[in-house]
N, C-alpha and C positions, 0 to 999 in steps of 0.2 A: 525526469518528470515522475512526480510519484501520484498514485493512485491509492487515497487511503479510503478503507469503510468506516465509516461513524460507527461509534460504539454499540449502537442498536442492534449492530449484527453480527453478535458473539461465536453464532455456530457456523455461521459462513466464516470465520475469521478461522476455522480451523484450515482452510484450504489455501488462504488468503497471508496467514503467516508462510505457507511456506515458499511460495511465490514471493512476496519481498524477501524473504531473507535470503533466495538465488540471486536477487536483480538490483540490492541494493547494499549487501552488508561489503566491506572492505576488501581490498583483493587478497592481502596477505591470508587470511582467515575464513575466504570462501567455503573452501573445500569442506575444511571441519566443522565449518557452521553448518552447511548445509547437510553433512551426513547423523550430523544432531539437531535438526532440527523437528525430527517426532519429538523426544525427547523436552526439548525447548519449548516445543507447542503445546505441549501435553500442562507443561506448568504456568505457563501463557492462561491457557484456559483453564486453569482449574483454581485460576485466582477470580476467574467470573461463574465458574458453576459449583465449584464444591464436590469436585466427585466422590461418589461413593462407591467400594471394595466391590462392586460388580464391574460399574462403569467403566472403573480404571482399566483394570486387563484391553477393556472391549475399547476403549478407544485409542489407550496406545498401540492395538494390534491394526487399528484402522489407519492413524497418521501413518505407522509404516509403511501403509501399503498405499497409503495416498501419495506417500513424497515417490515410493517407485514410478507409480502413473506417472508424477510429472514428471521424474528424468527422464522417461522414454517419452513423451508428449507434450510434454512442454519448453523443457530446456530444450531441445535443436533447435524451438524457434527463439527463445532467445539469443541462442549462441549467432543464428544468423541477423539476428539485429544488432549484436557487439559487433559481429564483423563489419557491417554494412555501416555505423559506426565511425568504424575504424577506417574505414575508404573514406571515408566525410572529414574525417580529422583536422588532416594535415588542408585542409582548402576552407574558404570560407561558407557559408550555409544558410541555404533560407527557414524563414519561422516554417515554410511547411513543408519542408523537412524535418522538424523538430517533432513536429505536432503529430506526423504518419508514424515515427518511433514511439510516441505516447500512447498513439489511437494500438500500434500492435500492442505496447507493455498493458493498455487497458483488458485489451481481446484476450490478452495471456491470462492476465488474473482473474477473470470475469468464468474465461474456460476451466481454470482451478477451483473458479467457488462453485462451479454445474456440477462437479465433477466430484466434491466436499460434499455435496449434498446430499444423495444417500446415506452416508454417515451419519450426517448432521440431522438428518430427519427420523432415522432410530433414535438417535439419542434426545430429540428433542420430546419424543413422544414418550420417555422416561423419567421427566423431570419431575422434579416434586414439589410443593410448595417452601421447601423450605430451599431448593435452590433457585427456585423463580424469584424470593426474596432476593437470593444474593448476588444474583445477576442485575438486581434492579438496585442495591446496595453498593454494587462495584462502578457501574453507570453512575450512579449520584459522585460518588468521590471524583470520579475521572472529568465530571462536569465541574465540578470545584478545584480540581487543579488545572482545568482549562481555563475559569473564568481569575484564578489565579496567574497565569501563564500570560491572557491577554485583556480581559477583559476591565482587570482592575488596574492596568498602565494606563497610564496619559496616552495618546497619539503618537506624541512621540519619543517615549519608548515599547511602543508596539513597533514602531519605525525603525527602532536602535536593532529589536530583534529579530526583524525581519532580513534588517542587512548584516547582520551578525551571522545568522542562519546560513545566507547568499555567499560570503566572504568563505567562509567555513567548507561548504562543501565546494565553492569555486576553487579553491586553493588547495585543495583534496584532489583536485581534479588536473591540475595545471599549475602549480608549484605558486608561488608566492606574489600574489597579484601588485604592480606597479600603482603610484599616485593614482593615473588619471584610469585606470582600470576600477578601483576602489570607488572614485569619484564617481562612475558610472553605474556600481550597485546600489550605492544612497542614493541614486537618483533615482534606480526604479524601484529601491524600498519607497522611499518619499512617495511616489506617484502612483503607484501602488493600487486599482481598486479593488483588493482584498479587506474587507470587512469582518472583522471577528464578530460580532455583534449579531449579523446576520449567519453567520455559521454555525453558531451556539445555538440560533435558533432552529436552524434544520438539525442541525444534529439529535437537538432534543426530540424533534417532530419525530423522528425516524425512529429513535431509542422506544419512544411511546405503542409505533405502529410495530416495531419488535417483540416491546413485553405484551404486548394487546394480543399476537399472535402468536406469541409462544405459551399464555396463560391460555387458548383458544385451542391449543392442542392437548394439555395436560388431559390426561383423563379423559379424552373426547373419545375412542375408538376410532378414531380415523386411520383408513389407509396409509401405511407409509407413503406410496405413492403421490398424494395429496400433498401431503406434510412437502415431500422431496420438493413437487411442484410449487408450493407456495413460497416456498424457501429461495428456489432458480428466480421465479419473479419480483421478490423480494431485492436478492443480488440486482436482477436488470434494473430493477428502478434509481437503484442507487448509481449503478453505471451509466446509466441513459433515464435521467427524470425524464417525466412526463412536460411536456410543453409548460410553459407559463414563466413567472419574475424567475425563481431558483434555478430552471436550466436553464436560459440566457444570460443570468449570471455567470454561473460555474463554465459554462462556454468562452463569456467572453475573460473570465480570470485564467481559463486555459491557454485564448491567444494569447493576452497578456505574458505568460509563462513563455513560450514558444518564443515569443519576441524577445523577450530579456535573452534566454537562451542564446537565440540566434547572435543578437547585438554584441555582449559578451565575449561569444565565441571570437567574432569577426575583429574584434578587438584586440586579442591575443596577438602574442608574438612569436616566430617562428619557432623557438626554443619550449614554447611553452605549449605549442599544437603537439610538440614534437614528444612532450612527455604523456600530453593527452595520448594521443598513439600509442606508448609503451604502454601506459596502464589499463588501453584496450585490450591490445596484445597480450598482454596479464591476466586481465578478466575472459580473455576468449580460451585460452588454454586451459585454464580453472574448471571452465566450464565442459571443454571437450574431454579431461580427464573424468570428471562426474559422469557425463556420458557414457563413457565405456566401462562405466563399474555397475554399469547396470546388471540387477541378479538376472 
């Protein structure tokens, strides 16, 4: 289950790449992704701010020292959700047990963007006008390869890609899915209540209340402490919206998720539980070596 932040929230995304790329890049390439992922993040982000010969130094000295926070704080708990995982494997599983793995992988990421934000809140209080521009420049394209991506498909090829998506990372996961295995992704791409339409529209909402508040600190004299705070509630909102249509939404596309998951799983064949397991056991070792290389 993945957890992404809309694009609105550029400098929380520094804490935020580096948590997905522990929890979700490939197992063969864990390791070295993740010991380059300052590195990785730093050009991530500087395709949405434009740093300048101050900034750089300071915030690649900062991603370093953020990705150490998480090995020691945050990967152990991932590692014991691979494991825990991994005892689920080999048997069949309910959507809420799917969903309690989400709710942690949320908590985890959610703890990396608290934890980004001191960073993030220096550097936000440095910005200039001419990278407030290009943070809101890099937002407009990313909206135009999104509405590229979904929104200018028929129905059903938003459908094709959603179970293109499904197939792809199922078969990633569990070797090469049978007929009636297949049959059952296009059934819940088909049924699907994911709404691109409706996601574009929050995404925008959020991009808006970002540059509103990032252009709200330029030049304000505000507290970092403030800036930090505004930044942590910024994250929660995004994690946990406020009551109303968009989080009973995103809730109920999350059981949605859980469900598929579960169904899926339970579908499998012994052979193929059996490879999910090894490439747990893959991903849990990966992880426990990153561990111990901690400085």
């Amino acid at each position: 289950m993945r957890l992404s932040l809309p694009s609105g929230a550029t400098l929380t995304k520094i804490g935020c790449a580096l948590l997905l790329g522990a929890s979700l890049i490939g197992c063969s390439a864990i390791k070295l992704a993740y010991n380059n992922l300052p590195e990785f993040s730093y050009w991530w982000l500087d395709g949405y701010v434009d740093f300048n010969g101050a900034q750089t130094p300071r915030v690649k000295e900062q991603l370093a020292q953020l990705l150490e926070r998480h090995r020691r704080s945050e990967l152990p708990k991932i590692l014991a959700l691979v494991e825990s995982a991994e005892k689920l494997a080999s048997s069949d599983v309910t959507p809420a047990q799917v969903c309690a793995a989400s709710d942690a992988l949320r908590d985890s990421l959610l703890a990396t963007a608290v934890d980004a934000s001191v960073p993030a809140a220096e550097l936000a209080l440095g910005l200039g006008d001419a990278q407030l521009k290009q943070i809101e420049a890099k937002l407009a394209k990313n909206n135009a390869q999104y509405a590229s991506d979904w929104l200018e498909r028929s129905v059903e090829r938003q459908h094709r890609k959603r179970y293109d998506t499904f197939l792809e990372r199922s078969e990633d996961f569990y070797g090469t899915l049978d007929d009636a295995q297949r049959k059952l992704l296009r059934q819940m791409a088909d049924r699907s209540i994911f709404d691109p339409r409706r996601v574009d529209a929050e995404r925008r909402q959020r991009q808006r209340e970002g540059l509103t508040m990032l252009r709200g600190f330029a030049n304000s004299g505000a507290r970092p402490a403030d800036v930090q705070a505004a930044l942590v509630a910024y994250a929660q909102r995004i994690a946990e919206p406020p009551a109303g249509a968009w989080r009973d939404h995103q809730r109920a596309v999350l059981q949605e998720s859980c469900n598929n998951i579960a169904q899926l799983h339970n579908a499998t064949r012994p052979a193929q539980r059996d490879q999910a397991v090894r490439r747990l056991q893959a991903y849990a070792q990966d992880i426990r070596d990153l561990i111990a290389a901690a400085h």
